[in-house]
C-alpha positions as CSV (number, residue, x, y, z in Angstrom):
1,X,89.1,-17.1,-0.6
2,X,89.9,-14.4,-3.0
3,X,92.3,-14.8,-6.6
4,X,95.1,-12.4,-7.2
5,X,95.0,-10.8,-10.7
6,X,97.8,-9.1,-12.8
7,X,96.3,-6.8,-15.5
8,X,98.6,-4.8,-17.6
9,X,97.2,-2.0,-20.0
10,X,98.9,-0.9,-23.0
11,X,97.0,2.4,-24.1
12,X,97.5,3.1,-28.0
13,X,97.3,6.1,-30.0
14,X,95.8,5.7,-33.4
15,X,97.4,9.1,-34.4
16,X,100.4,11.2,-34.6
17,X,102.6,10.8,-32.3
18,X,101.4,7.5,-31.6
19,X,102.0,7.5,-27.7
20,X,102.0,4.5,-25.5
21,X,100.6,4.7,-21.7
22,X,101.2,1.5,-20.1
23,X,100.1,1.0,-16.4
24,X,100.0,-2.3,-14.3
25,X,97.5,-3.3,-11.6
26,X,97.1,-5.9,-9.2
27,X,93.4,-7.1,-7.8
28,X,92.5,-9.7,-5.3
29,X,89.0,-10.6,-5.7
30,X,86.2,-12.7,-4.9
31,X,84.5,-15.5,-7.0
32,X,81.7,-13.3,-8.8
33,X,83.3,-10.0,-7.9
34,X,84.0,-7.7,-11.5
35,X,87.5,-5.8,-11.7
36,X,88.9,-3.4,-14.0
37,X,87.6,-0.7,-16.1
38,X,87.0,0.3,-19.1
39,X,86.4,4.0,-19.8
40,X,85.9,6.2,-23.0
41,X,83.9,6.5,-26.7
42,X,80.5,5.7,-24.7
43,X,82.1,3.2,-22.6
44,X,82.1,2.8,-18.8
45,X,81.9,-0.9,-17.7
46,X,84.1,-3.5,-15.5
47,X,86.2,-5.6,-17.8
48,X,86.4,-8.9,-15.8
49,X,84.8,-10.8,-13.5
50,X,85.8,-14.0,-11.4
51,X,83.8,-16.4,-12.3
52,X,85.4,-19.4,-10.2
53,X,89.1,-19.8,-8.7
54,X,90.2,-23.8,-8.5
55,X,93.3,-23.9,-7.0
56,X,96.1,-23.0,-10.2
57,X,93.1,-22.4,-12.6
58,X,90.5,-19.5,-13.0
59,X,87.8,-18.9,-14.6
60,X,87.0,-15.4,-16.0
61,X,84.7,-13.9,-18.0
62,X,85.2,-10.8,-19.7
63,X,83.5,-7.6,-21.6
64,X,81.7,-8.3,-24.7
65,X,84.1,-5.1,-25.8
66,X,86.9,-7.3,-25.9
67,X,88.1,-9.8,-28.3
68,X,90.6,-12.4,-27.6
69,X,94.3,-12.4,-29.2
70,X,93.2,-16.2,-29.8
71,X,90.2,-17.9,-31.1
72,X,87.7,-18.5,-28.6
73,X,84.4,-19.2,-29.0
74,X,81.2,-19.2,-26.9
75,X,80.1,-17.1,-23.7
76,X,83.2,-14.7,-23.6
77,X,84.6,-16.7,-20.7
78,X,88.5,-18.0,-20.2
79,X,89.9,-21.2,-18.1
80,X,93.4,-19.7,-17.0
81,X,96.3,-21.3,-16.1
82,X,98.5,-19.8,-13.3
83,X,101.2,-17.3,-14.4
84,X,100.0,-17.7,-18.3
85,X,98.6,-14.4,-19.3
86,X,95.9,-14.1,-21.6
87,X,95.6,-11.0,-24.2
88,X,92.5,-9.1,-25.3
89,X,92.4,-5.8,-27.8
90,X,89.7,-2.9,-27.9
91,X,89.9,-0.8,-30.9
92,X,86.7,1.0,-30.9
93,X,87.7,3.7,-29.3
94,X,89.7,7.2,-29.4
95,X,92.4,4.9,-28.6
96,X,93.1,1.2,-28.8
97,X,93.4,-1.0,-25.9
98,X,95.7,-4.1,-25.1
99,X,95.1,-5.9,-21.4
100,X,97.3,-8.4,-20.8
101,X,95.7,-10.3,-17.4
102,X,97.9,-12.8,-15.9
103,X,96.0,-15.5,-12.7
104,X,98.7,-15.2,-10.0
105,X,96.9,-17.9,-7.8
106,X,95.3,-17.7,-4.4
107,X,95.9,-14.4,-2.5
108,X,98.0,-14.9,0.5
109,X,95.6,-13.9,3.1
110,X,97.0,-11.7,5.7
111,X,98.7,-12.8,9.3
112,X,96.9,-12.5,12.4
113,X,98.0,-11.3,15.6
């Protein structure tokens, strides 16, 4: 059973002219399996990783690198909720970093023939 994963990443410039690159990515991945990356300023390490999927819940943990728009503490993990995304910031970098990750539920597995 895999989990289907919206992760949009908002790419800031901390100088002039201040540029945004936004892209958007979907994953369908496996309980234990890591997705995403995060690349730059000595940094090149998988973001998430699917810690559990229970039906319209997930639980993810994610990169010490990355701190929560909310308070959370403890072992850098998140329960989400189906189609409630959760935002994170990196600003240690050449740029800063926004990922918005949204659970989309359980992957629709393929038809067979």
């Amino acid at each position: 059973m895999k989990a289907r994963f919206e992760v949009r990443t908002i790419k800031s410039s901390w100088k002039p002219p201040f540029k945004k690159d936004i892209t958007d990515e979907t994953y369908e991945v496996e309980e234990n399996q890591e997705f995403d990356q995060i690349r730059g300023n000595g940094n090149d390490e998988k973001v998430y990783q699917l810690i559990r999927i229970a039906g319209d819940r997930a639980v993810v943990k994610y990169s010490r690198l990355f701190t929560l728009k909310v308070p959370n503490p403890g072992d850098k993990q998140i329960v989400m909720d189906k189609d409630k995304p959760m935002e994170m910031t990196y600003m240690w970098g050449e740029d800063g970093v926004t990922k918005k990750i949204t659970y989309k539920g359980i992957a629709e597995s393929a038809p067979t023939q």
